[in-house]
MOPAC internal coordinates of N, CA, C and O (Angstrom, degrees):
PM7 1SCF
backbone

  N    0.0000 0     0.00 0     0.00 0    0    0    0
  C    1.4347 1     0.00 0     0.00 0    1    0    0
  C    1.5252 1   108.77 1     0.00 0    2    1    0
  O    1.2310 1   128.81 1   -38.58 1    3    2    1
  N    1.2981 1   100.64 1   141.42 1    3    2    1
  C    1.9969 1    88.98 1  -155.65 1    5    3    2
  C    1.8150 1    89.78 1  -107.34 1    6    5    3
  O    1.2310 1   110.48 1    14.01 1    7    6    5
  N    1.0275 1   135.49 1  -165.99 1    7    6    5
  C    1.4946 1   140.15 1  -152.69 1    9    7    6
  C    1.9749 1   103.09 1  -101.26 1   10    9    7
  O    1.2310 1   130.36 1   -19.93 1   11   10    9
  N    1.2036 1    97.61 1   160.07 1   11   10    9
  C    1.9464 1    95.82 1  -172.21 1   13   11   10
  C    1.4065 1    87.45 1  -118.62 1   14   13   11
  O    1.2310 1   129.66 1    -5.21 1   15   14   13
  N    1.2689 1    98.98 1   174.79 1   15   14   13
  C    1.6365 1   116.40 1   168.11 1   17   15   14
  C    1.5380 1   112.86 1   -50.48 1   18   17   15
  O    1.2310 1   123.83 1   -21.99 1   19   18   17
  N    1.7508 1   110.26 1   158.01 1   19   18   17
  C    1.4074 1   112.52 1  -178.49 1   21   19   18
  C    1.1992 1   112.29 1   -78.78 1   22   21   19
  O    1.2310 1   107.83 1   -34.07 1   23   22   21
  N    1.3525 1   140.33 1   145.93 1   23   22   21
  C    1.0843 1   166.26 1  -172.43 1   25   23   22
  C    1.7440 1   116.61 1   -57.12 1   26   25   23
  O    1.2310 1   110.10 1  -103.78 1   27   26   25
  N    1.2431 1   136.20 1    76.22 1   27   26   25
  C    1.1546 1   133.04 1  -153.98 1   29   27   26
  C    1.5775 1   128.98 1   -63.60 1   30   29   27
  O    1.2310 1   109.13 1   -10.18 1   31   30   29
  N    0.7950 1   137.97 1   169.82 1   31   30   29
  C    1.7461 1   123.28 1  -142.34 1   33   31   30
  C    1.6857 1    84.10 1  -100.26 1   34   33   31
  O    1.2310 1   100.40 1   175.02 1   35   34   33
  N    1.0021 1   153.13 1    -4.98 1   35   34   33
  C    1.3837 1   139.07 1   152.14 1   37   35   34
  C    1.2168 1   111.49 1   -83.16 1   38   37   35
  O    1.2310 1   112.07 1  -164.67 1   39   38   37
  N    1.2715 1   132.56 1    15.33 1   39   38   37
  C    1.6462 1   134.87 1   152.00 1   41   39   38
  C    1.6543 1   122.65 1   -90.12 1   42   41   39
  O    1.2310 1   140.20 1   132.15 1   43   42   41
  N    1.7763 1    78.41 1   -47.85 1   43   42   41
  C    1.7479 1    95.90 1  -177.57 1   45   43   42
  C    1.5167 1   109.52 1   -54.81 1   46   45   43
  O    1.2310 1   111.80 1   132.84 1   47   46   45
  N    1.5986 1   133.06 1   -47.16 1   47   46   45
  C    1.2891 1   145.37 1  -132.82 1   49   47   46
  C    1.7575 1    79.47 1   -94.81 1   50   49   47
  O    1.2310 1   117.88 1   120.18 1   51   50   49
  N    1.2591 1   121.65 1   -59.82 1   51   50   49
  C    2.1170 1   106.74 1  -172.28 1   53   51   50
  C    1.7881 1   104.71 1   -49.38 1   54   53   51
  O    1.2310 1   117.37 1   142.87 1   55   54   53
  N    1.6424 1   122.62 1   -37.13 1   55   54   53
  C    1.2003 1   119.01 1  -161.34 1   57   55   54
  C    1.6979 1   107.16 1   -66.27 1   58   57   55
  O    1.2310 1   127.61 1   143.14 1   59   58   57
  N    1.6006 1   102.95 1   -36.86 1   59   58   57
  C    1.6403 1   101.49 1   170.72 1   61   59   58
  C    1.7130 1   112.49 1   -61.78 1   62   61   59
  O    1.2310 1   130.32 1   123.58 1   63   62   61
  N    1.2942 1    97.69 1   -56.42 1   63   62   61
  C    1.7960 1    99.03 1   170.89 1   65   63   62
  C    1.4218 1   113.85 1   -32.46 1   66   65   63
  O    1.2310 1   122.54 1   119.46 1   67   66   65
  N    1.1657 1   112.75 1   -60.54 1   67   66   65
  C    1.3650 1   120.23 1  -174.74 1   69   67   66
  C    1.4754 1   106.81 1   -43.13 1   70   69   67
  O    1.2310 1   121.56 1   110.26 1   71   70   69
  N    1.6331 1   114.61 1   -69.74 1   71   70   69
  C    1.3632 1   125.62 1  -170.72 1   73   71   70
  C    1.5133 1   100.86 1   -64.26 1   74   73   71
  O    1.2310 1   103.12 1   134.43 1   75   74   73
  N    1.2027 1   148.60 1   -45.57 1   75   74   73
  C    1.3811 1   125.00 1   159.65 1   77   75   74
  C    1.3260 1   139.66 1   -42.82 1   78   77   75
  O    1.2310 1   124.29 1   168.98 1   79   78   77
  N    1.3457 1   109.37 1   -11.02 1   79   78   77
  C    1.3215 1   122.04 1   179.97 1   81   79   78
  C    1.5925 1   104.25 1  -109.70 1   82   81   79
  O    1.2310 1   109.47 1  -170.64 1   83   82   81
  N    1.5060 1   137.35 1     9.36 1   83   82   81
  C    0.7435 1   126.90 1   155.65 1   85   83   82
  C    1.9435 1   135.00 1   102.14 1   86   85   83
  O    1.2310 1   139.99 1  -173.59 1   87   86   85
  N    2.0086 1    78.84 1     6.41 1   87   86   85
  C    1.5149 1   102.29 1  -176.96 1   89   87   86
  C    1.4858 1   108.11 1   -76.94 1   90   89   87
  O    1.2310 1   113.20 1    -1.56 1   91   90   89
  N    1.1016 1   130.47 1   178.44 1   91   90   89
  C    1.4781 1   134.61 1  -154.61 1   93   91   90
  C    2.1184 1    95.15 1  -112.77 1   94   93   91
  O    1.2310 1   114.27 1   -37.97 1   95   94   93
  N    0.4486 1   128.46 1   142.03 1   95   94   93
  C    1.7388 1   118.75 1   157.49 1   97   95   94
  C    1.1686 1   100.47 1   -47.41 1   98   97   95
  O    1.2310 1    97.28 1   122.19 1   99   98   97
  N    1.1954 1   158.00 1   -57.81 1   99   98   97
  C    1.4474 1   130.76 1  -163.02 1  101   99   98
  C    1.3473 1   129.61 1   -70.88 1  102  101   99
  O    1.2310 1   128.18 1   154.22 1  103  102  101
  N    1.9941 1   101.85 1   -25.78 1  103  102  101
  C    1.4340 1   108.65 1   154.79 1  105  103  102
  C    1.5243 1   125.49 1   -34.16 1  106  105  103
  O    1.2310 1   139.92 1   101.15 1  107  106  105
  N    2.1586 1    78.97 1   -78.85 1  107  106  105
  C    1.6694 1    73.11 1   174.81 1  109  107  106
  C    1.0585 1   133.58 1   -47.87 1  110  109  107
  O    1.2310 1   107.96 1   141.61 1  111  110  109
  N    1.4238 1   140.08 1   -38.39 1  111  110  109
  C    0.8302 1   147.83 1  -175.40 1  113  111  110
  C    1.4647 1   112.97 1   -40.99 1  114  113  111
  O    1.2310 1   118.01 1   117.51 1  115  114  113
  N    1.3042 1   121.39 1   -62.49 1  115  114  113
  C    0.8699 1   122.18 1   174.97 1  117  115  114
  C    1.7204 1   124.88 1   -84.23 1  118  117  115
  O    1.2310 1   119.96 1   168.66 1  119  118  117
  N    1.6496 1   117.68 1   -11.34 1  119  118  117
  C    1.6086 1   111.91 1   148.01 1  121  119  118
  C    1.7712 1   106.36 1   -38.12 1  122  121  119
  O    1.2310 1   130.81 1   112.42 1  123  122  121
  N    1.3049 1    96.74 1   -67.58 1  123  122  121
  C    1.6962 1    91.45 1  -148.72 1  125  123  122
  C    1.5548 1   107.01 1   -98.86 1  126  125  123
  O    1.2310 1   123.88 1  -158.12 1  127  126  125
  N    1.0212 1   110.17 1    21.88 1  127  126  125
  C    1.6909 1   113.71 1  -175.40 1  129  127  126
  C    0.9654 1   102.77 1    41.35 1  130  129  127
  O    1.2310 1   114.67 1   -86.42 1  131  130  129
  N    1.5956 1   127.70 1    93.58 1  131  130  129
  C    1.2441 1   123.48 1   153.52 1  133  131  130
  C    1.6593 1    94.86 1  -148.26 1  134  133  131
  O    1.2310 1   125.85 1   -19.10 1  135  134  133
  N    1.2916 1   106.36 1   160.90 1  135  134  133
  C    1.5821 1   121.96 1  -178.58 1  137  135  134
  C    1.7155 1    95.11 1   -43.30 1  138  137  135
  O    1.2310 1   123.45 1   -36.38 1  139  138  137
  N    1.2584 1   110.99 1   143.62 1  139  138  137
  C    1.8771 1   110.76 1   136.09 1  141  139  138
  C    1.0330 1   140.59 1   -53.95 1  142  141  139
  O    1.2310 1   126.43 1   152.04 1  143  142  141
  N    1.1783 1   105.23 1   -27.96 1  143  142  141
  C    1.6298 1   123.89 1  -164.02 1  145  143  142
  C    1.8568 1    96.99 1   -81.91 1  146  145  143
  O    1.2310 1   127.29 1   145.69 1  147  146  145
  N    1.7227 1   103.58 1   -34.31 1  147  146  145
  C    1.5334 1   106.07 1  -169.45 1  149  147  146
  C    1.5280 1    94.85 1   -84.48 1  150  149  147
  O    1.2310 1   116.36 1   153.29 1  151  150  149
  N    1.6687 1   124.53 1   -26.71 1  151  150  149
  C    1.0781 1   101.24 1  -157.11 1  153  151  150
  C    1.9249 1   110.01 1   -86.12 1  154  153  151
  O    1.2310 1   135.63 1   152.69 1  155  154  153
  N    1.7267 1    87.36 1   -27.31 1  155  154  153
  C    2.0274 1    93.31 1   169.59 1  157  155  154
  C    1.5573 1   116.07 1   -55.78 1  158  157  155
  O    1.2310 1   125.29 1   158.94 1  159  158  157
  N    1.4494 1   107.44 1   -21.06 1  159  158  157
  C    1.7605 1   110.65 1  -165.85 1  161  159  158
  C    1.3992 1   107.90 1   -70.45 1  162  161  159
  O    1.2310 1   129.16 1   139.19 1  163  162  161
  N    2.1645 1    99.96 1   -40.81 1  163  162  161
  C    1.5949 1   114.70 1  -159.35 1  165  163  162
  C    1.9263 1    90.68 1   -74.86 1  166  165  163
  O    1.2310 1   121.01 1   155.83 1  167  166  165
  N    1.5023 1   115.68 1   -24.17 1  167  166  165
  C    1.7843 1    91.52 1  -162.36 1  169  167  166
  C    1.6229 1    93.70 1   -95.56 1  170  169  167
  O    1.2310 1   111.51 1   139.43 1  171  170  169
  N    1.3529 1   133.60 1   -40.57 1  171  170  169
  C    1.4597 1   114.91 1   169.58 1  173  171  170
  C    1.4269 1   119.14 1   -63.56 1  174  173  171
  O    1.2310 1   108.10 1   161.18 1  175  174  173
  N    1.4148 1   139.83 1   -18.82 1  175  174  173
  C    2.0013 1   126.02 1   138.29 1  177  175  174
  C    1.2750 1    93.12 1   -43.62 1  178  177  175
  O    1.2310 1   103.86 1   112.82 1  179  178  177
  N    1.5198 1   147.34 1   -67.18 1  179  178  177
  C    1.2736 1   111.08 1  -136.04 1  181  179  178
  C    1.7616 1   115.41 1   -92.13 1  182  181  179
  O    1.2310 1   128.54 1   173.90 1  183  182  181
  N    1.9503 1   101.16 1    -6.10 1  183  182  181
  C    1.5982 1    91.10 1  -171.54 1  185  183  182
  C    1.6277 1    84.86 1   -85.92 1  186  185  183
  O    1.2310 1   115.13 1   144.73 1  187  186  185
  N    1.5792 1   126.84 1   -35.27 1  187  186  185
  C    1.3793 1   110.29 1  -159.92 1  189  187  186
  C    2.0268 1   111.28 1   -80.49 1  190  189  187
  O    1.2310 1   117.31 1   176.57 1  191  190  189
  N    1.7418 1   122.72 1    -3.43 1  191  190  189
  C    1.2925 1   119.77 1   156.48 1  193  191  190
  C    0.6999 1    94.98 1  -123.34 1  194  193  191
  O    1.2310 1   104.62 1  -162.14 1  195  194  193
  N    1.3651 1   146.02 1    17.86 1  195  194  193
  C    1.9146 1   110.17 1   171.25 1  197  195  194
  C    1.4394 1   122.88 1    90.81 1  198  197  195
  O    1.2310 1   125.16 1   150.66 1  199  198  197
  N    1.5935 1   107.70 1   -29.34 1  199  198  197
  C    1.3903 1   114.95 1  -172.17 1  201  199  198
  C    1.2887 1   113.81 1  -123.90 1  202  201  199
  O    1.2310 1   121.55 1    -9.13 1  203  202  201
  N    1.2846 1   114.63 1   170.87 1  203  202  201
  C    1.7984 1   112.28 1   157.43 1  205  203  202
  C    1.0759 1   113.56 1  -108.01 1  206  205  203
  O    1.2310 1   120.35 1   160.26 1  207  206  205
  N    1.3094 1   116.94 1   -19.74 1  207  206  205
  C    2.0489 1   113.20 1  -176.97 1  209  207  206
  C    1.4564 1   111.89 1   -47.56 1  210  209  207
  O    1.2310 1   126.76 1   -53.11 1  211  210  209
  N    1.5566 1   104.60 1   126.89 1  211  210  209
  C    1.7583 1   110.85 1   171.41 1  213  211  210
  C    2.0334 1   110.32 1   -44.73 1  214  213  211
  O    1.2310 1   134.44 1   -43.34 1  215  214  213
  N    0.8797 1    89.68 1   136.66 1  215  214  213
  C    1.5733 1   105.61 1   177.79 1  217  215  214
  C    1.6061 1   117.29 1   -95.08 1  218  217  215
  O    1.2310 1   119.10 1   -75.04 1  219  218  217
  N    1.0477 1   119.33 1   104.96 1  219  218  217
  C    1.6904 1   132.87 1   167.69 1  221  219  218
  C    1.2976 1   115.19 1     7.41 1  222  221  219
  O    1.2310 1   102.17 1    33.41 1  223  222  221
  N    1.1786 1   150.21 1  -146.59 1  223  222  221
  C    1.3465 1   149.63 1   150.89 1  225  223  222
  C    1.5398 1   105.84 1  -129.05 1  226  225  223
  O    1.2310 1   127.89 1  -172.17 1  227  226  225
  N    1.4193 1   102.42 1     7.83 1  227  226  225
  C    1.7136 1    99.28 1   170.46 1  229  227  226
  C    1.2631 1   126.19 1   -84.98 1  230  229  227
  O    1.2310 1   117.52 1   -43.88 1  231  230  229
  N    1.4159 1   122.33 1   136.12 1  231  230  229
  C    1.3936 1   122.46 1   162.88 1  233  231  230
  C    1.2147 1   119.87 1   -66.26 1  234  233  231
  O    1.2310 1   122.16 1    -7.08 1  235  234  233
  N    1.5560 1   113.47 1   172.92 1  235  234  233
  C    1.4001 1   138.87 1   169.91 1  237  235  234
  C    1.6340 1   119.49 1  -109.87 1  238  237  235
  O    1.2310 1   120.10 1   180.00 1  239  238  237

């Protein structure tokens, strides 16, 4: 199964909600139907930048 479109920032922003409130990834996971795999990816981007906004394809 090959990869879907990125996840749009009114998806991303409930999955942090979620994890601030203390739900598990599989919860969410299954609140908002979305993969686990997408939803562990979206909360370690946001503890390791801070953010959820997609990032450029530029390096540093």
């Amino acid at each position: 199964m090959g990869r879907s479109q990125e996840l749009s920032d009114s998806k991303r922003g409930p999955v942090i909600g979620c994890h601030l409130c203390n739900k598990s990834i599989h919860e969410i996971s299954l609140l908002l139907n979305i993969p686990r795999s997408t939803v562990s990816g979206i909360i370690t981007k946001w503890k390791q930048l801070g953010t959820t906004a997609t990032q450029s394809g530029v390096s540093a």
